[in-house]
C-alpha positions as CSV (number, residue, x, y, z in Angstrom):
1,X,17.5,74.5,-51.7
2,X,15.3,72.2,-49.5
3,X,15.0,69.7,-52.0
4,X,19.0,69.7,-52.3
5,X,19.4,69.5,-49.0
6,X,17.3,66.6,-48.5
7,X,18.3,64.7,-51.6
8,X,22.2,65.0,-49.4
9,X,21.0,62.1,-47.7
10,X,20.2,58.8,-48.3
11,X,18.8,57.2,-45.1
12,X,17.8,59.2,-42.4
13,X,17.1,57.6,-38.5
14,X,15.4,60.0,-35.9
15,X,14.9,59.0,-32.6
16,X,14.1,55.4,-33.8
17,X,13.1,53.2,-30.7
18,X,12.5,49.4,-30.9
19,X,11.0,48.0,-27.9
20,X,11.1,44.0,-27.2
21,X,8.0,43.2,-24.3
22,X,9.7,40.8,-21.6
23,X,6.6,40.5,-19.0
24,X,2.5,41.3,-19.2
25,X,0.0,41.7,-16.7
26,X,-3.3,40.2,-16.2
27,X,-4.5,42.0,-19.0
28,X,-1.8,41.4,-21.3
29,X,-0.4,44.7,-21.8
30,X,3.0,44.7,-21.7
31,X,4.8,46.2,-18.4
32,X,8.4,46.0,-18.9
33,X,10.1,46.2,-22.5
34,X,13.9,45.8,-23.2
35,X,14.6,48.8,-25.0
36,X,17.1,47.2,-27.6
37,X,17.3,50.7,-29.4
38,X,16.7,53.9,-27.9
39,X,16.2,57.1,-29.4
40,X,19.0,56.2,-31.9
41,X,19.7,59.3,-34.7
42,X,21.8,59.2,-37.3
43,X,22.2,60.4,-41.0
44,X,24.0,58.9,-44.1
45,X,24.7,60.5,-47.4
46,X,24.4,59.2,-51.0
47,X,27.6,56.7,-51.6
48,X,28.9,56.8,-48.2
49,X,29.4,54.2,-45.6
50,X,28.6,54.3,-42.2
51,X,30.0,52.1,-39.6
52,X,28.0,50.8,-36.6
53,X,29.8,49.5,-33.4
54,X,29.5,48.4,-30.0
55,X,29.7,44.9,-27.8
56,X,27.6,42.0,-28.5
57,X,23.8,42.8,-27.2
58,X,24.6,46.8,-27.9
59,X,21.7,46.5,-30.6
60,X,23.5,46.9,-33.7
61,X,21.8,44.3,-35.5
62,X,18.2,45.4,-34.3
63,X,18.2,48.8,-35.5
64,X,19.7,47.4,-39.0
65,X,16.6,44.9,-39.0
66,X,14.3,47.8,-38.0
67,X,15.8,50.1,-40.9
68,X,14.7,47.4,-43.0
69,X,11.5,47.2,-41.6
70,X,11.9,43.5,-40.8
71,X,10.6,44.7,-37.4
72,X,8.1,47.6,-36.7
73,X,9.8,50.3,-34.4
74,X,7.9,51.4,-30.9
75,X,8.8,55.6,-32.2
76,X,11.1,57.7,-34.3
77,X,11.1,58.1,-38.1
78,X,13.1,56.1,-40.9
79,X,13.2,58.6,-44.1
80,X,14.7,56.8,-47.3
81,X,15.4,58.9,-50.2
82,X,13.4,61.4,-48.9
83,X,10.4,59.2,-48.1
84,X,8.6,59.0,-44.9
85,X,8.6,54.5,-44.4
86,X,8.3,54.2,-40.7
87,X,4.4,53.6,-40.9
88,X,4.5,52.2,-44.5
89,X,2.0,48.9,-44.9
90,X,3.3,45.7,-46.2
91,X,2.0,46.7,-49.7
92,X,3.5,50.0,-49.8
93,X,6.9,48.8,-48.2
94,X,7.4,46.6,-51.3
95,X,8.0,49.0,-53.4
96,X,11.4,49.9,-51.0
97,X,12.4,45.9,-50.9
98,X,14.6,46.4,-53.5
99,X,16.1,49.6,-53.2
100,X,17.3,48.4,-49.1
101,X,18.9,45.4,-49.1
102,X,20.3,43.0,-46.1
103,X,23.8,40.8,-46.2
104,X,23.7,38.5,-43.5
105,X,26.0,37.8,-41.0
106,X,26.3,33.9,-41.8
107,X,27.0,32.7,-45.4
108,X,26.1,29.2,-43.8
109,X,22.8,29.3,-43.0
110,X,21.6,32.2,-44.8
111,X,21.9,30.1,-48.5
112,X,18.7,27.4,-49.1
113,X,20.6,24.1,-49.8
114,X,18.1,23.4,-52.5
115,X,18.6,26.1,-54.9
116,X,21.4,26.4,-57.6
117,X,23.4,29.9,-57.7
118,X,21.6,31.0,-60.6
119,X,18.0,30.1,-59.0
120,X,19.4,31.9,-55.5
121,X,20.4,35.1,-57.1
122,X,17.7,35.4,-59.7
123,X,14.8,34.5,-57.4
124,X,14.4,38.2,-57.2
125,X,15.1,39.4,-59.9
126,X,11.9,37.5,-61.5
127,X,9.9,38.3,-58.7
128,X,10.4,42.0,-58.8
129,X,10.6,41.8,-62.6
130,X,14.1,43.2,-63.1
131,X,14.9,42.3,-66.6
132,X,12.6,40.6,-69.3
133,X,12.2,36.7,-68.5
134,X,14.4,35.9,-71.1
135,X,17.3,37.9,-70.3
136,X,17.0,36.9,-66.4
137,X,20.1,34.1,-67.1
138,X,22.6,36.8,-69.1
139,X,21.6,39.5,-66.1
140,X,22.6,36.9,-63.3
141,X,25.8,35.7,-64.7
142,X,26.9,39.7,-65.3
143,X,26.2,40.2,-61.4
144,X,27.9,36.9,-60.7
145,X,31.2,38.0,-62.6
146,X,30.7,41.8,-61.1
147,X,31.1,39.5,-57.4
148,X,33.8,37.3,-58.6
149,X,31.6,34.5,-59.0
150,X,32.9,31.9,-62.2
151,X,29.7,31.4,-65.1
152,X,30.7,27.4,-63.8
153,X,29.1,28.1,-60.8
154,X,25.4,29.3,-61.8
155,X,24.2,25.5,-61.2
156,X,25.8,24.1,-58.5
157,X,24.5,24.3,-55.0
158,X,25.5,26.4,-51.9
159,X,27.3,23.3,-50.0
160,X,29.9,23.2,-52.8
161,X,31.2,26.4,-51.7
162,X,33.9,27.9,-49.4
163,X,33.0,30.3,-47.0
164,X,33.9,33.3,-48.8
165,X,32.5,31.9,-52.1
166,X,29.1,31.6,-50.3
167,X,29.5,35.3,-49.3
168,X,30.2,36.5,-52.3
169,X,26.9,34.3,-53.4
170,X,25.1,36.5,-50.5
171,X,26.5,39.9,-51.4
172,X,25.5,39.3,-55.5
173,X,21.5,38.0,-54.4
174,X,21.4,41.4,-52.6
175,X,22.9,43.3,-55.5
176,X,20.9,41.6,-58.5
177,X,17.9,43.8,-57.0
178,X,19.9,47.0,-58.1
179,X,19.4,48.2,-54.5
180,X,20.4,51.9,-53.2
181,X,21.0,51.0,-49.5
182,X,22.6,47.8,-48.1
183,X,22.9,46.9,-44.9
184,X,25.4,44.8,-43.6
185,X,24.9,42.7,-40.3
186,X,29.0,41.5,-39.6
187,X,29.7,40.7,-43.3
188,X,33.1,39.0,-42.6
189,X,32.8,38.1,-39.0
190,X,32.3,34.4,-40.1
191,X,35.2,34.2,-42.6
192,X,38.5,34.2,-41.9
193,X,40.9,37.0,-42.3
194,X,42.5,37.1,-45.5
195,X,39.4,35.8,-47.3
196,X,37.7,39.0,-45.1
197,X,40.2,41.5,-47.1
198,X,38.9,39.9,-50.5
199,X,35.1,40.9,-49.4
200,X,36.0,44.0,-47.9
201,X,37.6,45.3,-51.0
202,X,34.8,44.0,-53.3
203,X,32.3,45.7,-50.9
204,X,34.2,48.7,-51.9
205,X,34.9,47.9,-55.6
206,X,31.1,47.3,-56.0
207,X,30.5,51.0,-53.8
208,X,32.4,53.0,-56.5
209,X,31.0,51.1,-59.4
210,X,27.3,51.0,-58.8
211,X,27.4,54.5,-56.4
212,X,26.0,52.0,-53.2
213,X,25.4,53.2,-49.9
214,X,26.4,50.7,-46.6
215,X,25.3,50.7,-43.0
216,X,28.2,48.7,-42.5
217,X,27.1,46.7,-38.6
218,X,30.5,45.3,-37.3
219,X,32.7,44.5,-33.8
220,X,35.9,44.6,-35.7
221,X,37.4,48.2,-35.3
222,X,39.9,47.5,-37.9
223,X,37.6,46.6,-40.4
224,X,35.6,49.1,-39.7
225,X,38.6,52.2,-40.3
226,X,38.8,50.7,-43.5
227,X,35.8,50.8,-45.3
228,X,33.6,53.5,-43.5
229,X,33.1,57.6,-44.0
230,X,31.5,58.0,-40.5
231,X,31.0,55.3,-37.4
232,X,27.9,55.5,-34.9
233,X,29.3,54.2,-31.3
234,X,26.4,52.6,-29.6
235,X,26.1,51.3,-25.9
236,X,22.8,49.5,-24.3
237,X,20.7,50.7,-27.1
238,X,21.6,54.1,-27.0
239,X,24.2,56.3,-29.2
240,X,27.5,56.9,-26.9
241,X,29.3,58.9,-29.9
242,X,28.7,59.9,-34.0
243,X,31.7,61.4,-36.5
244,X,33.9,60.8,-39.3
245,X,35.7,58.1,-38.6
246,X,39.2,59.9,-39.0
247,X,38.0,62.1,-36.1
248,X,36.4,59.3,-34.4
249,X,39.5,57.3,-34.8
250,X,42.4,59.9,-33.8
251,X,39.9,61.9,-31.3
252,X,37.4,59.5,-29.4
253,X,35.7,61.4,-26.7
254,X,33.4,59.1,-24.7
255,X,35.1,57.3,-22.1
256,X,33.5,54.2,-23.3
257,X,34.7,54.6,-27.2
258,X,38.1,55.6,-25.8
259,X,38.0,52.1,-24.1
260,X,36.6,50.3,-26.9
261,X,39.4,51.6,-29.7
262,X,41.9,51.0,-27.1
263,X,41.4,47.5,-27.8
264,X,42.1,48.0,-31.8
265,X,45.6,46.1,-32.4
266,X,48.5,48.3,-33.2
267,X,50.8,46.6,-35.6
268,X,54.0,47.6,-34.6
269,X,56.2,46.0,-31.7
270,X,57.5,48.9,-30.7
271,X,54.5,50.8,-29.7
272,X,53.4,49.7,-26.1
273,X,49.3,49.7,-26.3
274,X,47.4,51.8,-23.9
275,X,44.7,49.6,-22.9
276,X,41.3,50.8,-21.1
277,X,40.4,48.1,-19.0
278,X,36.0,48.6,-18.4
279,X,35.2,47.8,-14.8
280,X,32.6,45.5,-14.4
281,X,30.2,43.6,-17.2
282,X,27.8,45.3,-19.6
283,X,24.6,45.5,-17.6
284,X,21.7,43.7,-18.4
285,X,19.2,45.6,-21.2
286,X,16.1,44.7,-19.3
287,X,16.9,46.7,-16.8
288,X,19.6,49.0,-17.3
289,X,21.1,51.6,-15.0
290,X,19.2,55.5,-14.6
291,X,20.9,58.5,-16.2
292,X,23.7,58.0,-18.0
293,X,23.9,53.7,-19.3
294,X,27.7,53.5,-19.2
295,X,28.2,55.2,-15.5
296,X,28.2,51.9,-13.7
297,X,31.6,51.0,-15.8
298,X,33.0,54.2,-16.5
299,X,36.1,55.6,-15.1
300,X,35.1,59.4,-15.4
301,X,31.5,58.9,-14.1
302,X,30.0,61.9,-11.8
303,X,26.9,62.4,-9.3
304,X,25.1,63.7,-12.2
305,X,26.1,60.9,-14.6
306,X,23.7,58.8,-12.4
307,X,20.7,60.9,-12.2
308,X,20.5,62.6,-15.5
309,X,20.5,61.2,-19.1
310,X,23.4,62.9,-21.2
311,X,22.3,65.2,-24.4
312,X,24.1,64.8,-27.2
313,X,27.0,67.6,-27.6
314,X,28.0,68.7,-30.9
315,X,31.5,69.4,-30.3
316,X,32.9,70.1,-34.1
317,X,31.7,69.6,-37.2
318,X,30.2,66.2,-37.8
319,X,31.1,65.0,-34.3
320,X,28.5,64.2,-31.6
321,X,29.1,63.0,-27.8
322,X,26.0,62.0,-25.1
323,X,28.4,62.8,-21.7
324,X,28.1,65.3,-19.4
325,X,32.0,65.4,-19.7
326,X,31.3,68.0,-22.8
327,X,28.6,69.8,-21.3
328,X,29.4,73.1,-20.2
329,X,26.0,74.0,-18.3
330,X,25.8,70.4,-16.5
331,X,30.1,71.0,-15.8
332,X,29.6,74.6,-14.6
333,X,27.1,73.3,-11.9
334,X,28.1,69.9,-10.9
335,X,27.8,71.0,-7.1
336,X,24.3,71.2,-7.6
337,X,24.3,67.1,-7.9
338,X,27.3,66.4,-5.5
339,X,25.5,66.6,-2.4
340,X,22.9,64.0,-3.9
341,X,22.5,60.6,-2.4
342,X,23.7,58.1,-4.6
């Protein structure tokens, strides 16, 4: 049964913690860190998708880089596939390269102008000793039709492509590999909005037919109800809220995920949108605010949301909250923090 259980999962994040040093003393020891993610925990299943969110500087793309192990975290654990990889060494991580795999945010700069398509995508394929040398050119034109990508194009160069076409370039390099996880850092963000339904549907055509799982890192709420099973909120480093994104969606709880889907666009004229306008600007990550992160902009925020770090709440199934608002121990006592000097 344990084995079963763990096999459920994929990827699994607990309290991962990636610290950034900003100032040393004399002895150079660090003495103040910007905690870019903090005690972030989350869990995805085989084939699923998970969607992470949050305003620029939240730390979205710093946990996905620190998943990868493209930076060392400061505490926590990373389990892949039932693997213990938060300590790995270089040598020992290599044999994961392939099986997590990264698709950048910008198709522009993320392609070396002096490689051909073919060399681009099956650079790693020889490297990692995919297929037999001589089958390397029939593999790479089979991933570059499973992306849409013409035979034509296996020896022309990245500049000759549209944006989209470059991304598709991007999402077939990580796929040649044969990975199990991808992450991907604002696939579409760069491309513009009907070529960002084409990727968006491969990205799914290519989940069902190779079984992939995505930690899919976006701002775009719209694209983010689309394509994912569950959607981590995060806020300053931290995790505000975690569900299905149907709940998530129809349901948000935290004050500050109820302002940021307010912002989603409803398409239809009728409908009058209920804006949550935040107070304030995101404070800065150096040196952000005690107890709870969000109370400096949030329109429900207590005495005790300044004092006291919110736990996380399970309040159904597959639904987690960090606010005192759902805490019936800290709401039962709040006169214990009213009286407190703010």
């Amino acid at each position: 049964m344990e084995n079963s259980k763990e096999n459920k999962y994929i990827l699994e994040v607990k309290n991962l913690k990636k610290y950034f040093p900003l100032d040393r003393n004399l002895f150079g020891t660090p003495s103040r860190y910007l905690k870019a993610v903090d005690d972030v925990s989350f869990a995805v299943e085989k084939g699923k998708t998970i969607g992470v969110v949050g305003e620029s500087g939240c730390g979205k793309t710093t946990l996905g880089r620190t998943i990868l192990r493209l930076y060392d975290c400061d505490g926590g654990q990373i389990i892949f596939d039932g693997n213990d990889i938060t300590n790995l060494s270089r040598s020992k991580m290599n044999k994961y390269r392939t099986q997590i795999q990264l698709i950048f945010q910008d198709p522009y700069s993320s392609l070396p102008p002096r490689m051909t398509v073919g060399e681009i995508i099956g650079e790693a394929v020889k490297v990692h000793k995919i297929v037999p040398k001589d089958q390397v050119v029939e593999y790479v034109l089979d991933i570059m039709k499973k992306c849409g990508l013409q035979p034509q194009y296996y020896d022309r160069y990245a500049h000759e492509f549209s944006g989209g076409q470059r991304q598709r370039i991007c999402i077939a390099r990580a796929l040649a590999v044969n990975p199990k996880l991808v992450i991907c850092d604002e696939p579409v963000s760069a491309l513009d909005v009907s070529i960002q339904a084409q990727i968006i549907n491969l990205l799914k055509e290519l989940q069902n037919t190779m079984g992939l799982t995505y930690v899919f890192i976006s701002h775009d709420l719209s694209v983010v109800k689309y394509i994912t099973d569950q959607i981590l909120v995060m806020y300053l480093g931290n995790v505000m809220e975690l569900g299905d994104t149907k709940e998530i969606f129809t349901n948000p709880l935290h004050p500050y995920t109820k302002a940021l889907f307010s912002a989603v666009p409803i398409p239809d004229p009728d409908v009058k949108m209920q804006r949550i306008i935040l107070k304030g600007d995101i404070p800065s990550p150096a040196n952000p605010p005690k107890g709870c992160k969000f109370h400096t902009r949030c329109h429900n925020c207590m005495s005790v949301c300044k004092k006291i770090v919110p736990e996380y709440v399970k309040v159904e199934e597959n639904h987690y909250v960090a606010c005192h608002l759902y805490n019936k121990e800290i709401m039962e006592n709040l006169h214990l923090y009213s009286n407190d000097e703010e």
